[in-house]
N, C-alpha and C positions, 0 to 999 in steps of 0.2 A: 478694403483699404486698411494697412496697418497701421494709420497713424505715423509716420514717418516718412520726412522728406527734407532739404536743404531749407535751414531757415532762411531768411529774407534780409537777416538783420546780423551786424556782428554781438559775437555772445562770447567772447574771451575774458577769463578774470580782470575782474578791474577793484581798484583798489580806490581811497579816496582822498582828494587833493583841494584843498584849498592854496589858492596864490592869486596877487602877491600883492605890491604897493608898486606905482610908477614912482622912479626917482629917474631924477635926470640927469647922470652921468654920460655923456659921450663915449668917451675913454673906452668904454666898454664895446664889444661887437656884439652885433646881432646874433651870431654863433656862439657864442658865449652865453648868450641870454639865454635860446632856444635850447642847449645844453645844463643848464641850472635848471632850466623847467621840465625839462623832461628825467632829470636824475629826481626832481622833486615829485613826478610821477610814480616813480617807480621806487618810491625808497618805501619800505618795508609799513612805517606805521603811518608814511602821509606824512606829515607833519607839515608846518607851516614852509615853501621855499620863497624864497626872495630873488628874484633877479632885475637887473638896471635895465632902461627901457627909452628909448629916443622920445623928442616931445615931440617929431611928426606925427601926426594922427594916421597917415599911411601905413607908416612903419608900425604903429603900435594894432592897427586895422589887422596888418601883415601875423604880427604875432601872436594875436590872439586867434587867427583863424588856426596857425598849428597847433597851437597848446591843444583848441580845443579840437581836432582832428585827433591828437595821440591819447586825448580822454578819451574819443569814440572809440578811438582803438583795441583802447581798454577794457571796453565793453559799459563804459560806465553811464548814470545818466549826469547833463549838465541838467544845472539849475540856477544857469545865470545866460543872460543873452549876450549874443555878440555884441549888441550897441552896451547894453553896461559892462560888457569885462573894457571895451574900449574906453570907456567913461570913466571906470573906475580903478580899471587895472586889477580888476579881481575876476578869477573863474573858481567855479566850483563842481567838483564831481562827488557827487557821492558814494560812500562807502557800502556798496552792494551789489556783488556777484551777478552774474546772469546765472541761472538756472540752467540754461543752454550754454555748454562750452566746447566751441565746434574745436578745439588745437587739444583739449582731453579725449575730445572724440577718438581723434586722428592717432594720438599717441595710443588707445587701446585699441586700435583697429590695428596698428599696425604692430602692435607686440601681444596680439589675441593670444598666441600659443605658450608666451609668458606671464600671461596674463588669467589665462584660462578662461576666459567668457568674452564674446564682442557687446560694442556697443551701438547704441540710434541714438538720431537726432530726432525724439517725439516731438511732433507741432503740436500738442497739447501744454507745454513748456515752454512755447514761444512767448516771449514779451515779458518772462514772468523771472522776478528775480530769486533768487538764492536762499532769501532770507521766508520767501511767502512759500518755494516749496517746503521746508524744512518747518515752518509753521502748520501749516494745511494743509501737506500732505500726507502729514504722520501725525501727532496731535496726541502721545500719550507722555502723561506724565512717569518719572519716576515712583515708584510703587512707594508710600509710606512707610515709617521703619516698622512698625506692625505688621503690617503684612510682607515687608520683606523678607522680615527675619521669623517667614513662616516657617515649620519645619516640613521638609517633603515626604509624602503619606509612603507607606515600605510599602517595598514592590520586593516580589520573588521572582525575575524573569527567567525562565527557561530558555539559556540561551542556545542550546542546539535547536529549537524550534523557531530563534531569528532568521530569519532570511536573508541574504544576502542584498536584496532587494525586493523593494515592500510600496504600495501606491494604494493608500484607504479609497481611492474612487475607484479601483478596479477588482478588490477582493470582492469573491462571487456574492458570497453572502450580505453586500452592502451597495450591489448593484443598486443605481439610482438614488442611494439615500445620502449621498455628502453631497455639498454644498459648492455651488461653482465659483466665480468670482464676481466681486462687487465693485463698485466704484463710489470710493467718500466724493469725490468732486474735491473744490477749493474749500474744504472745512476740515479743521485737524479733531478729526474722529476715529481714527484705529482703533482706539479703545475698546469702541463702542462695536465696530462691523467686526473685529476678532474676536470679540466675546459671544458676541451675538450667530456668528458662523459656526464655533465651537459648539454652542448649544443646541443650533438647530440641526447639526450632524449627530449628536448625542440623541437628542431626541427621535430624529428619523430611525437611527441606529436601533432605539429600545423601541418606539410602538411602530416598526414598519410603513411608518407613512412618509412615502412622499414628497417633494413641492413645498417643506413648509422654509420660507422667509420671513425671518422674524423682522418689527419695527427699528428701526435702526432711527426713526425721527421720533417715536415713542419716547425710547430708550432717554435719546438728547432731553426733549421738550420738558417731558416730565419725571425726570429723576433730579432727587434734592441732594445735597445743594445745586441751583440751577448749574447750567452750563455753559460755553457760549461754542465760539468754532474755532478757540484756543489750546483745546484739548482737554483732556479730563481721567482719571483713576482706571486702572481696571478695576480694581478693588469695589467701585464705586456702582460699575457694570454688573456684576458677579454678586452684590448685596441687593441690589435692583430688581434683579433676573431672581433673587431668592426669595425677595419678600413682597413685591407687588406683580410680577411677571410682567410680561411684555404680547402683546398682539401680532399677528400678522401683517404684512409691509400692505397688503392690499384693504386692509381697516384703517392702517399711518402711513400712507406715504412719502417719502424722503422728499425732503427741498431742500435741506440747507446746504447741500455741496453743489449745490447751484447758484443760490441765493447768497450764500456766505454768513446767516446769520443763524439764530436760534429760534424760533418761535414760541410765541406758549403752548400750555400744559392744554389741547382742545381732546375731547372724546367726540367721536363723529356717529351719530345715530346709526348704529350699525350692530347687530348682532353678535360678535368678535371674541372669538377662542383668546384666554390667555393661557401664556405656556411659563413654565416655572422650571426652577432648578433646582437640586439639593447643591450647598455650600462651595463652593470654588477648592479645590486642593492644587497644595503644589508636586510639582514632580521633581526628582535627584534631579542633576545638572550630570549622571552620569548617562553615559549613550544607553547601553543597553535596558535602562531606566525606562529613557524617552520611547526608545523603540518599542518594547515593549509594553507601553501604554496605548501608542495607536496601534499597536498590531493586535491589541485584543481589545479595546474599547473605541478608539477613534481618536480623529487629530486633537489636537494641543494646541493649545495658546502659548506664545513666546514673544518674548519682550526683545529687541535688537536696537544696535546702535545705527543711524541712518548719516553715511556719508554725502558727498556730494555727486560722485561718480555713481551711485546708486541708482540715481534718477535716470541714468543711459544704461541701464543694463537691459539686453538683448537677449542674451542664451551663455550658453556656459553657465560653468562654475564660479559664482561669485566667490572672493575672497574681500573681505574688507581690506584698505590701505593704510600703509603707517603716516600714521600723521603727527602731527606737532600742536603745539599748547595753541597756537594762533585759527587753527582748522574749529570752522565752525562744526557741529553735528546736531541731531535731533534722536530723540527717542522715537520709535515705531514699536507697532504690537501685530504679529504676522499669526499666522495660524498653519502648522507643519503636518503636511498629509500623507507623507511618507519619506523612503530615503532610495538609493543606490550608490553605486561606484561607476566615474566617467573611466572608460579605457582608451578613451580617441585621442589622446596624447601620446606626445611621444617618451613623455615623462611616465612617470610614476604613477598609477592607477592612485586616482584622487576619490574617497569619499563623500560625499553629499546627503544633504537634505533636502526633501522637495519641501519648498512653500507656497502657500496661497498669499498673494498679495492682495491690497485693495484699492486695487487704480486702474480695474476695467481689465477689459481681457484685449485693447490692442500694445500694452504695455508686457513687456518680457517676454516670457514663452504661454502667449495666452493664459495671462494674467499671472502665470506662476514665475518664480525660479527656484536656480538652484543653489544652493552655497555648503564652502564646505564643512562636513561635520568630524567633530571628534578633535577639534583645534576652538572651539568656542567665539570665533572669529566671527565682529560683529556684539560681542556677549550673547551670539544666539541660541548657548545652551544654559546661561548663567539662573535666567528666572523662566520657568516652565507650567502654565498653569492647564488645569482640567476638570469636568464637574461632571455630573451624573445626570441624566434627564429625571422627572417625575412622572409616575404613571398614574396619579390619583386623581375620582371627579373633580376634587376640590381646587386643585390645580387647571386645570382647563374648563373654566366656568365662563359663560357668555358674559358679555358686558351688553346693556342694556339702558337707553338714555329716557 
């Protein structure tokens, strides 16, 4: 089952509307009124609309059953009932998106080929609004001016030896050793699962092992300053992973993208490898930079701007959307495992990069997508990071309770 089917529920942008005050004017018609209220739906910032209202209680019974029909419409939730908007002549929608937007859908399904990528309606985003996926499902902060205005370590890449197309889970010599896809759940942790996948592919990479998943509830629980399921540094990841290390998921394992919350800092009586990093670097934001990084060491951490359309991407070539000052967004932290070029348009052969996401593998193209590179689209060539495994005892020393 891919996770995807017709929601249940409308899920159309809605915007928020408070109204209004009963006055009792006749003079006025009930088209009139129902016309006031619905322009006051849909006027840009909401604001406060007024419209005249009869003192039958039928008629007012009447109008508050549409009002509050072209809120649902809206996709919005009410938080007032029908006996007090009667009562009192007030309704109220709140101001928050559905997650699920079946007429966005509709409009990339049917312009896929201009579009470049189709989209689903995930039932994992049913019920949930706009604002909670763009909290917990991405969860990474802006990077600090310190570490942003880190300098990117020099690279020499040999670019006749780039490929035109490149995928780190399928170079022979790295059979089995990168890392599949995860799922944070309802906890904005990217941070923490791109830092953490980054490192255990590095590491598989340098000592040939294996199978290893790093603690991603570790990571949360017990890294200072706490955290919660708000989101958190990569910086903060990558200082973590250098100076206390982290465990095995099957010594910590993950609750709180279930739970939605943080727990404490607990060690479980358990015998448990910690694995270490040397220092976090950054990478150029130029391509041949990036390519060059995974095609001779392994994928990359990448910081991206997270739309709303993002949440229904399917296949294709994502391109981010132009937006305006009013467009909510979220920061996310993906992790890039290689690149190609789509030719199944009819357009212009489009470049890409493959990414791992972290939203389970019935979300995109089995957990991945693709978006396009070499246009920074998204900013997802802007902050680049990468780090080296450790191969020393000292570094992988048993914890013991």
């Amino acid at each position: 089952m891919d996770g995807t089917m017709t929601a249940p529920f409308p899920s159309t942008t809605t915007v928020s509307v408070t109204a209004t005050t009963f006055a009792s004017r006749k003079t006025k018609t009930m088209g009139k009124r129902i016309a006031t209220m619905t322009a006051a739906l849909t006027s840009a910032r909401c604001a406060w609309g007024r419209f005249q209202t009869p003192t039958s209680p039928g008629e007012r019974r009447d109008l508050c059953a549409s009002t509050m029909a072209r809120c649902w419409r809206l996709g919005s939730t009410l938080s007032t009932a029908m006996s007090a908007c009667v009562k009192t002549g007030r309704l109220t929608c709140e101001e928050d998106q559905c997650l699920v937007d079946e007429e966005l859908i509709r409009s990339v399904q049917q312009n896929s080929l201009r579009h470049g990528w189709t989209s689903a309606n995930y039932s994992m985003f049913w019920g949930r609004k706009l604002k909670e996926g763009l909290a917990l499902r991405t969860g990474t902060f802006l990077p600090q001016t310190m570490t942003y205005n880190m300098k990117p370590s020099l690279l020499r890449p040999v670019l006749h030896r780039i490929p035109m197309e490149f995928d780190a889970r399928y170079k022979p010599e790295w059979e089995g050793l990168i890392s599949g896809v995860r799922d944070q759940g309802w906890c904005g942790t990217s941070w923490a699962f791109s830092s953490l996948d980054v490192a255990q592919d590095r590491e598989m990479i340098l000592s040939g092992q294996s199978s290893i998943t790093l603690s991603a509830q570790e990571l949360l629980s017990c890294t200072f300053p706490r955290v919660d399921c708000k989101g958190g540094y990569v910086e903060n990841a990558w200082g973590s992973l250098k100076k206390q290390g982290v465990m095995e998921e099957t010594c910590y394992p993950y609750t709180s993208g279930r739970s939605g919350s943080v727990p404490p800092c607990t060690l479980e009586s358990k015998h448990c490898k910690k694995y270490k990093t040397e220092p976090a670097y950054r990478i150029s934001s130029k391509v041949d930079n990036i390519q060059w990084e995974i095609l001779t060491e392994g994928p990359v951490q990448a910081l991206m701007t997270v739309h709303r359309d993002f949440f229904l991407y399917k296949s294709g070539v994502y391109n981010c959307p132009q937006t305006d000052a009013q467009d909510i967004t979220a920061m996310h932290s993906v992790r890039i495992v290689g690149w190609g070029v789509d030719n199944s348009t009819s357009y212009s052969p489009v470049k890409y990069w493959v990414v791992a996401n972290s939203w389970g593998t019935t979300w995109g193209e089995n957990g991945f997508f693709r978006i396009q590179r070499g246009t920074n689209t998204c900013g997802i060539e802007s902050f680049v990071l990468a780090v080296r495994g450790r191969k020393d005892r000292m570094v992988k020393r048993s914890i013991k309770s």
